[in-house]
N, C-alpha and C positions, 0 to 999 in steps of 0.2 A: 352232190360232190362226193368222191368216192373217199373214204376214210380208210388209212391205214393202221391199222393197231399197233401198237408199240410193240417190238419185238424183245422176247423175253431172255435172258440168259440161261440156258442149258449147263452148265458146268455146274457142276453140285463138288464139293469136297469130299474127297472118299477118306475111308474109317480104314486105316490099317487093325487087323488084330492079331492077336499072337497066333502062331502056328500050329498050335494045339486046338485050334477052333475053325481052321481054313474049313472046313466042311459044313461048318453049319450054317452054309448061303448068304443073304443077304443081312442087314441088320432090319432093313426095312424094306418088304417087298416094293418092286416099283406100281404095281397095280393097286396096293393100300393108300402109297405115299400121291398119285394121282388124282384118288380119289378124294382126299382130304385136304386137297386144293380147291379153293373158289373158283365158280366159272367166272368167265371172263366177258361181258360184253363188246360185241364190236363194234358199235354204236357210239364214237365217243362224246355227244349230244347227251347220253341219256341221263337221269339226275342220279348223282349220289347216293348210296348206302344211307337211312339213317344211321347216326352217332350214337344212337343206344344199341341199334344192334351190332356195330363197330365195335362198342367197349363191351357189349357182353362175348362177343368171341374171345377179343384180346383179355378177360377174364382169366387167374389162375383156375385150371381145377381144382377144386373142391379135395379135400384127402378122403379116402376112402374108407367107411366105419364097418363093422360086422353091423349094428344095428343101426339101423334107419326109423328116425320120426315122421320124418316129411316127406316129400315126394321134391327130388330137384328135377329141374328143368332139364332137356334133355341137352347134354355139352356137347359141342363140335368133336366130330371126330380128329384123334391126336395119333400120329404116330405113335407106337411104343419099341422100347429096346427092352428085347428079352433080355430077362436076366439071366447074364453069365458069369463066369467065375472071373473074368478078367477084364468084364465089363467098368467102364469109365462112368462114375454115377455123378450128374451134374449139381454142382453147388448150388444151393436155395440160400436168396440174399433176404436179412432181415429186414423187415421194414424201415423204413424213417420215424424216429422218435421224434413227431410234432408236438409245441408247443401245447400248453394248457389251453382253452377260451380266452380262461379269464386272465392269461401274460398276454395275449396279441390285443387284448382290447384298451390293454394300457398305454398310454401317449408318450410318445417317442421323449429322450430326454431334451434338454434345451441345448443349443447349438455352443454357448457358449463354456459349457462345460468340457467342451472337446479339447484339449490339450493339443493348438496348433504349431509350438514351437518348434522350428526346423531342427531335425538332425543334425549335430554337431561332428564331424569327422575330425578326428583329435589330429593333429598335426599337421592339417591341410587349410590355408590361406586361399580361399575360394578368388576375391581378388585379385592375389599376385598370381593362382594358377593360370587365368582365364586373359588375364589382361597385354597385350603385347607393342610397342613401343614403333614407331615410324615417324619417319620424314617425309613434307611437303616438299615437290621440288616442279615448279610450274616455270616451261618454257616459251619463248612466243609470244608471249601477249606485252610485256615490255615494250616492244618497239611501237605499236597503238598505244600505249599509256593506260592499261589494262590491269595490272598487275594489283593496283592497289584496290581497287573494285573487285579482283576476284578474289585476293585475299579476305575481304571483309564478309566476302556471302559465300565463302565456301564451306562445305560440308567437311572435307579435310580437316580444315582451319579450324572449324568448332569442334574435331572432336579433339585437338588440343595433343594429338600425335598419340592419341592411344586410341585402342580397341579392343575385343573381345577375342578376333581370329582375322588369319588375311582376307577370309570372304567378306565381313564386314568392310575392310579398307577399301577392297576391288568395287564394293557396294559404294562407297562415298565418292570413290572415284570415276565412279559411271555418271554419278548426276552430277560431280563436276567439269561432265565433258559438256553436259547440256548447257552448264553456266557460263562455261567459255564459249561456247556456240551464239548465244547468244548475248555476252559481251561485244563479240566479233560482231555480229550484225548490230547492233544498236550506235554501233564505231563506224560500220559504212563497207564492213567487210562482209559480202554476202555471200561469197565464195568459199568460206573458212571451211575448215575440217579441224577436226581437236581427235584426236587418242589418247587413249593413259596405258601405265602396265603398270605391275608391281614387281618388284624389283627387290633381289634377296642374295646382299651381296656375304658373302662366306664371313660371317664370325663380327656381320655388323648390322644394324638397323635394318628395316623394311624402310625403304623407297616408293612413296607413290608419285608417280610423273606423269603430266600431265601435258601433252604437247599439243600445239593448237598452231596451225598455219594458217594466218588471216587471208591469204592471196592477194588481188588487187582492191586498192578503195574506189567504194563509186562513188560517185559527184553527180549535181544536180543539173539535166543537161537543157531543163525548164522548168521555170516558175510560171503558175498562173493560176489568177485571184478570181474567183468567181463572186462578184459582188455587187452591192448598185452603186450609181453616182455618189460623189462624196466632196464637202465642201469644206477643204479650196480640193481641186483635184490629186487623184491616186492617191489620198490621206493612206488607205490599208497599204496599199506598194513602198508609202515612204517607212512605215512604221513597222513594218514585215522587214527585220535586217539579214534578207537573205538574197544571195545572189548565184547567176548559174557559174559552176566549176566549184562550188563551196562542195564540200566534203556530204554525203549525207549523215550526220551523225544526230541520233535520235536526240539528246541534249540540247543540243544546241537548235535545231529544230523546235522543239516543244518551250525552248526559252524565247523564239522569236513569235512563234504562238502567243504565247501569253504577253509579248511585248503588247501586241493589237489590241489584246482585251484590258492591258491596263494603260493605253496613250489614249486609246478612242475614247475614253466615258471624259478624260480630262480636256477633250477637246469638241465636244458639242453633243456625243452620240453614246448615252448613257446605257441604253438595251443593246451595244453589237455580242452577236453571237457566234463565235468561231466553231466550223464546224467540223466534221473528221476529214482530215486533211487522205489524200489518196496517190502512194506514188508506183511509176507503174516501172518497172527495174527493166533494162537491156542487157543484158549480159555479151552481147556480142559488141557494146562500146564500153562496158562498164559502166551504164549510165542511169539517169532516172528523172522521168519526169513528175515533178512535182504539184498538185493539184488542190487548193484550199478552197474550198469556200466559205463566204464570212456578208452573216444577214446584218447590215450596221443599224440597222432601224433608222427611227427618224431624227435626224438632228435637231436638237434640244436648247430647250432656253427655261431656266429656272420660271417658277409660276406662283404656286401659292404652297401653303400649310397646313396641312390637317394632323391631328395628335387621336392618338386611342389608346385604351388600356388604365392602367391605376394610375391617375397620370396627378404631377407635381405641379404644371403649370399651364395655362393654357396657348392653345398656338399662335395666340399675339405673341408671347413673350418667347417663341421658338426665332420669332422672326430678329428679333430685338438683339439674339445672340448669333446669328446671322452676319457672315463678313461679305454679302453679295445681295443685289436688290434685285426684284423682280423686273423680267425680261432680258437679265443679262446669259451668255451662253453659259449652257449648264459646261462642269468642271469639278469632276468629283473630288478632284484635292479641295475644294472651298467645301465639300460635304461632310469631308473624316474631316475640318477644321470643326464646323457644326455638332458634330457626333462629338469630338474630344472637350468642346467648351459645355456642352451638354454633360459629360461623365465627372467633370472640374466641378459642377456645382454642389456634389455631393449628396443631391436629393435622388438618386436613383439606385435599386437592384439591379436593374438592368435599363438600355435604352439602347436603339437602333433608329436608323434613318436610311428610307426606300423609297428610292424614284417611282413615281406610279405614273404610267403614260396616262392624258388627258383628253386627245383628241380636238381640242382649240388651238389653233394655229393662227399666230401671230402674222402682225404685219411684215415682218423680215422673212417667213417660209419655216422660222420654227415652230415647235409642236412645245407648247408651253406643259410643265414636266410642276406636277406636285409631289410637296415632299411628304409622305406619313413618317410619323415619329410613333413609335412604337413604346409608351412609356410604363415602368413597372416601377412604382414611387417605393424608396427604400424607410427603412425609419429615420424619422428625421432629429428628433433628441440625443444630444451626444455628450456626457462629461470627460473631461481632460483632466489632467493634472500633470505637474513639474515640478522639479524640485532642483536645488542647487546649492553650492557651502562657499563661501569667499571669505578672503580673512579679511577682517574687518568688516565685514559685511553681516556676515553669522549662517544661519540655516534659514531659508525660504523656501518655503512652500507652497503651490498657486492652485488653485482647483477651480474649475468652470465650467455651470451647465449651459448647453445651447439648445435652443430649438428653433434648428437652421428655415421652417417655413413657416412661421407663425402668424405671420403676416405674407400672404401670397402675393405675387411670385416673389420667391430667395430674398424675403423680409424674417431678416433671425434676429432673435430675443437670446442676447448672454447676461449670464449672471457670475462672475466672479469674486472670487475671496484671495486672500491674502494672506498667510499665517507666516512668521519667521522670529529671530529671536531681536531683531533690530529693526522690522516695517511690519506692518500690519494694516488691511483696507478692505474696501468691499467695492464692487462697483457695478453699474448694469449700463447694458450696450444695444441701442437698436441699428441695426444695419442692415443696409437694401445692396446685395450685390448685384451687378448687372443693370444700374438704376439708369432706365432709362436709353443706354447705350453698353454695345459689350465693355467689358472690362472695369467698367468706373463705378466706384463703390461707397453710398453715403451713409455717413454714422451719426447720431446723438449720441452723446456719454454723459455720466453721470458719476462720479468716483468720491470717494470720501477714505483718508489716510492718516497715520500716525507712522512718521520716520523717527529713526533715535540714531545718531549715527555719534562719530567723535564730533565732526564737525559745525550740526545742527540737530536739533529738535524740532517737529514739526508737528502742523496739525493741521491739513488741507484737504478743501472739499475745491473740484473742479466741474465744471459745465464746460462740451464743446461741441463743438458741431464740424465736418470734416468731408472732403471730397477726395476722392482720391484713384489714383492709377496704378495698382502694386503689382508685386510679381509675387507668385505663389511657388510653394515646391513643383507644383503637377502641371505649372503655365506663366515659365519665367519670361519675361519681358525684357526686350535692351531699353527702352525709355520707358520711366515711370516719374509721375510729380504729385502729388498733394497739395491741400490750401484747405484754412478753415479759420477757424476764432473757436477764442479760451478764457473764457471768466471765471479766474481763481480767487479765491481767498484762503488765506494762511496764517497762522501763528504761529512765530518760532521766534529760539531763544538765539541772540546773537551777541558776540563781546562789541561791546560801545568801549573805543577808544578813550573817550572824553572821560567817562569817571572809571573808566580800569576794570570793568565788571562783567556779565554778561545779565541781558536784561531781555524780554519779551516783547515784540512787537507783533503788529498786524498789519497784514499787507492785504492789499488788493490789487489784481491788474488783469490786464486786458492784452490779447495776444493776438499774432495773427499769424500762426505759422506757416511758414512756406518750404513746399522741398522739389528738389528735384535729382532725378539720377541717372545714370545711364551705363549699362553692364553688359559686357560680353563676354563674360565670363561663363562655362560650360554647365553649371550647380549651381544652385541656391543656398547649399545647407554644404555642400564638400566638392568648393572649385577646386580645376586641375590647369585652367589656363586662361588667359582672357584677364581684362580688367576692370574695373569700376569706379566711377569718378558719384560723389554724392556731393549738394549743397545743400545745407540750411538755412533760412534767412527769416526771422522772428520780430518784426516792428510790435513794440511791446509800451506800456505806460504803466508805470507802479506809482498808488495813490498811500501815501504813509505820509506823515507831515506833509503835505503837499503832493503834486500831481510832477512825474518825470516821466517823459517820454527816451526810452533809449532804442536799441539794437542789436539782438543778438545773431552771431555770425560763424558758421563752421561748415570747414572746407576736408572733405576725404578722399583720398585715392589710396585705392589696392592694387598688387599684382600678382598674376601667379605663373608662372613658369617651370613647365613641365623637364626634367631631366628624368629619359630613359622611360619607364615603363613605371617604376616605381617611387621617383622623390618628386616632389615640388617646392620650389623655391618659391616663398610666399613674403611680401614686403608691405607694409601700410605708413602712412604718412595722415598726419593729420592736424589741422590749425584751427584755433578757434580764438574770437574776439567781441567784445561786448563793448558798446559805443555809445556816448551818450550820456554817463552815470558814473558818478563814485562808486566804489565797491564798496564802501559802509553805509550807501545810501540803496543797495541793491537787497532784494530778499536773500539770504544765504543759499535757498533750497536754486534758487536763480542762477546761481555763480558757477565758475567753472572749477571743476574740482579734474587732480590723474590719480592713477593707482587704482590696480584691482585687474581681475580678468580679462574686462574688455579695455583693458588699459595701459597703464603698466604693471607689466606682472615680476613677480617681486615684492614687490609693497603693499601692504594694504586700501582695503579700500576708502578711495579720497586720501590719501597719507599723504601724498606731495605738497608741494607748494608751501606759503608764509602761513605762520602758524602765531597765535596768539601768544602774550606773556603772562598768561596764567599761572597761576600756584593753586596748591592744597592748602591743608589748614596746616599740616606739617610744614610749609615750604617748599614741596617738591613741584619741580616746573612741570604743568601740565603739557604745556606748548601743543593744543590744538588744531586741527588745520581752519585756518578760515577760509578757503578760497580766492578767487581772483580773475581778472577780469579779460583774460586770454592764458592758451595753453599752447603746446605742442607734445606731439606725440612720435616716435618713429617704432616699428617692430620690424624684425624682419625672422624667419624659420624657414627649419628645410624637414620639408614631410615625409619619412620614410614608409611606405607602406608595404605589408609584407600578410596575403589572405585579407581575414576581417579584421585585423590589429595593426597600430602602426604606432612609430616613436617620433616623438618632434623635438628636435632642442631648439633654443631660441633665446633671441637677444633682445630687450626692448628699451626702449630710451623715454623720457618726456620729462617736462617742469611745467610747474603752472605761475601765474605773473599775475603782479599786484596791477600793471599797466595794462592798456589796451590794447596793445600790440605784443605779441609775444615775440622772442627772441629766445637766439640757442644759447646765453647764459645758463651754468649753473646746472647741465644735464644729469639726470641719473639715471643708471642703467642697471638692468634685473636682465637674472640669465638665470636658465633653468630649464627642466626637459619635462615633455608631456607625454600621457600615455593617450592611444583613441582605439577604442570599439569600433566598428562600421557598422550599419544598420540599415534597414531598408529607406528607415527615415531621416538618417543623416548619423555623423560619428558623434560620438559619448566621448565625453574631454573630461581628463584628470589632469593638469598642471599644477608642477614644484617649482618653486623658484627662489632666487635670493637677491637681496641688495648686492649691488658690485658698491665696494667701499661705504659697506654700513654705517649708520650715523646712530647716534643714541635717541634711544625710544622708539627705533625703526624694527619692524618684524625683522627677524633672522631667517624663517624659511615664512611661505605664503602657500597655501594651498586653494586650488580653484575645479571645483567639479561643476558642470553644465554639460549641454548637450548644444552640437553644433563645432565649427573651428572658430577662433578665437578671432581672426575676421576670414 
């Protein structure tokens, strides 16, 4: 291949000299200055010059000495300029002063020593220089119902009408054409076109506008399901609520989606699987055919139980909290029943439940469906405490340890205490929740007390035994009942009419408590509507001189009614009666006593009702309450609540009777206003109150702190 050499530049810079020297020819002949040029290879293949003999050309000459020691090498030939008188003699540069060895060998400083504080420009506001001020102004998309979705994700809108420069803005407003574009399509408009401009009106804001023309909407000009049989027929076509001419709007689409996936597990077919739906656009009807397919699996029928992991209980007792029997159709709302009665027992860190297909197929055509319960057992030891102030009552204090599985399955051991300046007790409790069947709850107790109150003195150790149906904060119930037996005995001091005194008895008796109730009420711990009827029903026999069988009897209803958003109108009504007994042949602690918190507030506690003729040693009338052998009660309040805090005033009414039948004789009424906290776990209650038409020896104000509403 033939090679062309590099062609060279000819043009040399010529040396003017002064006019007194134009004779003496050249400065440098051209046959010298030739000669002391490199030759040139033509070769361009051929290899390089070495670099040493490169740098010994480009060597200075040496200066020239009258006496020579060594012999140097012999130097390339240099042109020379004779010296003349008017000759131009070229500058010689000194060398570079490099460092010493021993500075370059030392280690750089540390980085942090670098002084990086930015330059300060005295009178210059980097902020306000840089920062410049605009309006959003988005047209078009209003009439789709667009406007508030592209407000929320637009770039504009975050940066909150400021920027750096209008290219920035032009910048926000480019990718908010793309978010209108595709607002528009996700609305059914697939036609749309969006622009923006920015806009710079004389002596006002920058404008960035955003204009989006949706064109025509399409609509669905067929539906169709790609799926197997299904039992009863077109289950997916009924549960899909979409039909043809509906708009195609991605929402609403992806909400009928998801309708399938959450109607079908509830109606036999636990594994369907909706798949990528595929729609195919016309543009020349504005239209689209719509295309789903949906794998339902096999239709299901609940089957057995299996449990894994740190587990709490075994899967007998998964079954037992179970509100569905095997072979019935599976229904996944009876499973999040199952999953939530599971999280209610309080024995887990975590727990879930997953259908696992089984491949046994029933005599009906279904495919019998086991449940795994997936269990991570929490710690189950838990201490409480509560505290409370009533007047009349004093300070109480309650503390409780539990260990809720001590006895497997949700077999819990509590141990409680008692501390206050007027009760004091201990007591232990075994209880089996879930005993047997869901919900119902069996206890042994064991209690032992000392009350001190105005009205009695006590000293009672109790034994019971108890069945029961409650409702809890986390799994409120509209019917609940109880039923069990009570074997007390007690010592208390009581006034004996007959010799004017108060004197010490011992009771023994035998109980049989009964209750029942029924609430529709929205809360447990802070209702807002709904009501609640409770009965108590107590066949009892007190053995003290002799053996009396009586009856005690109490009747309650609440209501709550909600006004507006924020008050509820809240009322209680309650009766009570004891049948059967004298009242000075009844244990005091027995009797029916009002007043106090959960009572009437206002009064102290147990303050109502006939009161004994006692005296001091001074003469002063004691006038104690003794009790009696029916009551009534009425309250009514209106809740204002305002955040986490609310104010309640409120009126409350009741008397208590020496008879068995109580009557609205002789009513007293307490009025007074209360503060409440709100809290995850129910409101925190401060109530003031006062006697209306105070009597002598009656509190003036009453103070009651608890947690919960007063009913």
């Amino acid at each position: 291949m033939a090679q062309t050499a590099p062609s060279v530049s000819t043009d040399r810079p010529q040396t003017t000299t002064p006019p007194a020297n134009t004779d003496d020819g050249p400065i440098v002949p051209d046959a010298e200055f030739d000669a002391a040029l490199p030759s040139l290879s033509g070769d361009i293949n051929a290899p390089l010059e070495p670099i040493a003999g490169f740098e010994a050309s480009a060597a200075p000459k040496p200066a020239t000495t009258t006496t020579a020691t060594t012999q140097a090498a012999p130097a390339p030939v240099r042109p020379t300029v004779p010296a003349t008188e008017n000759a131009v003699v070229p500058e010689t540069l000194p060398d570079a002063i490099l460092p010493e060895a021993a500075e370059l060998a030392q280690p750089l400083p540390p980085l942090n020593t670098f002084d990086v504080t930015p330059v300060e420009v005295a009178g210059v506001d980097d902020k306000r220089a840089v920062e410049i001020r605009y309006d959003t102004v988005v047209k078009g998309l209003d009439a789709i119902g667009g406007t508030a979705q592209f407000r929320a994700l637009s770039s504009l809108e975050e940066g909150d009408g400021k920027a750096a420069n209008a290219t920035m803005v032009q910048a926000r407003a480019k990718e908010d054409e793309s978010l209108a574009l595709r607002i528009m399509r996700a609305k059914g408009y697939y036609d749309g076109t969006v622009s923006s401009m920015i806009e710079h009106p004389q002596g006002g804001r920058i404008r960035a506008v955003v204009t989006a023309l949706p064109g025509k909407l399409y609509t669905l000009s067929s539906i169709r399901i790609d799926t197997q049989p299904t039992v009863p027929p077109n289950l997916v076509d009924r549960e899909l609520p979409l039909k043809v001419g509906d708009p195609i709007d991605a929402e609403r689409i992806q909400a009928a989606e998801a309708n399938v996936s959450l109607k079908l597990p509830q109606q036999g077919y636990p594994f369907v699987q909706v798949g990528q739906r595929d729609i195919l656009l016309d543009d020349a009807t504005v239209t689209g055919g719509y295309t789903l397919p949906v794998d339902t699996g096999p239709r299901s029928s609940f089957g057995t139980y299996s449990t894994t992991g740190k587990l709490a209980f075994d899967a007998e007792h998964v079954g037992v909290l179970a509100r569905f029997r095997q072979g019935e159709l599976y229904d996944n709302r009876k499973v999040d029943d199952l999953r939530a009665a599971l999280v209610a027992t309080g024995l887990f860190s975590s727990v879930s439940v997953e259908p696992q297909r089984t491949g046994q197929v029933a005599a009906d055509g279904t495919e019998a469906v086991n449940l795994l319960v997936r269990q991570d057992a929490g710690p189950a030891r838990t201490l409480a405490g509560e505290a409370g102030y009533g007047t009349g009552q004093g300070l109480r204090v309650e503390g409780s340890w539990t260990h809720r599985n001590l006895f497997p399955p949700e077999g819990a051991l509590i141990v409680r205490g008692v501390a206050g300046t007027q009760e004091q007790g201990a007591g232990v409790t075994f209880r089996r929740s879930n005993a047997g069947r869901r919900d119902r709850t069996f206890q042994i107790l064991a209690n032992a007390s000392r009350s001190n109150y105005d009205a009695f003195e006590a000293f009672t150790g109790t034994l019971g035994i108890r069945w029961s149906y409650d409702s809890t904060p986390i799994w409120q119930k509209r019917f609940t009942y109880a039923y069990g037996a009570e074997l007390i005995g007690t010592n208390e001091d009581t006034y004996d009419f007959t010799v004017g005194e108060r004197r010490r008895r011992t009771y023994g008796i035998a109980a049989l408590p009964l209750f029942a109730g029924f609430d529709t009420s929205d809360n447990l711990l802070n209702p807002t509507k709904g009501f609640r009827v409770k009965l108590n029903v107590s066949p009892e026999g007190s053995v003290s001189d002799g053996v009396r069988p009586y009856g005690r009897f109490m009747v309650e209803g609440t209501g709550y009614y909600p006004i507006g958003q924020s008050i509820v109108i809240a009322g209680r009504a309650r009766a009570g009666s004891i049948q059967g007994i004298d009242r000075d042949d009844l244990a005091p602690s027995r009797r029916y006593y009002a007043g106090g918190g959960g009572s009437v507030r206002g009064f102290g506690f147990q303050e109502l009702g006939p009161r004994t003729p006692e005296v001091d040693e001074d003469g002063n009338n004691l006038a104690r309450p003794i009790g009696g052998r029916s009551l009534n009660e009425f309250a009514i309040e209106a809740r204002y609540r305002f955040g986490n805090f609310g104010i309640v005033p409120f009126l409350d009414a009741g008397q208590v009777y020496e008879g068995a039948l109580p009557d609205a004789s002789d009513l007293r009424f307490g009025a007074g206003i209360g503060g409440r906290f709100y809290t995850n776990f129910g409101p925190m209650r401060v109530d003031v109150a006062t006697p209306i038409a105070r009597r002598p020896g009656e509190s003036k104000i009453a103070l009651y702190i608890s947690i919960g509403q007063a009913f």
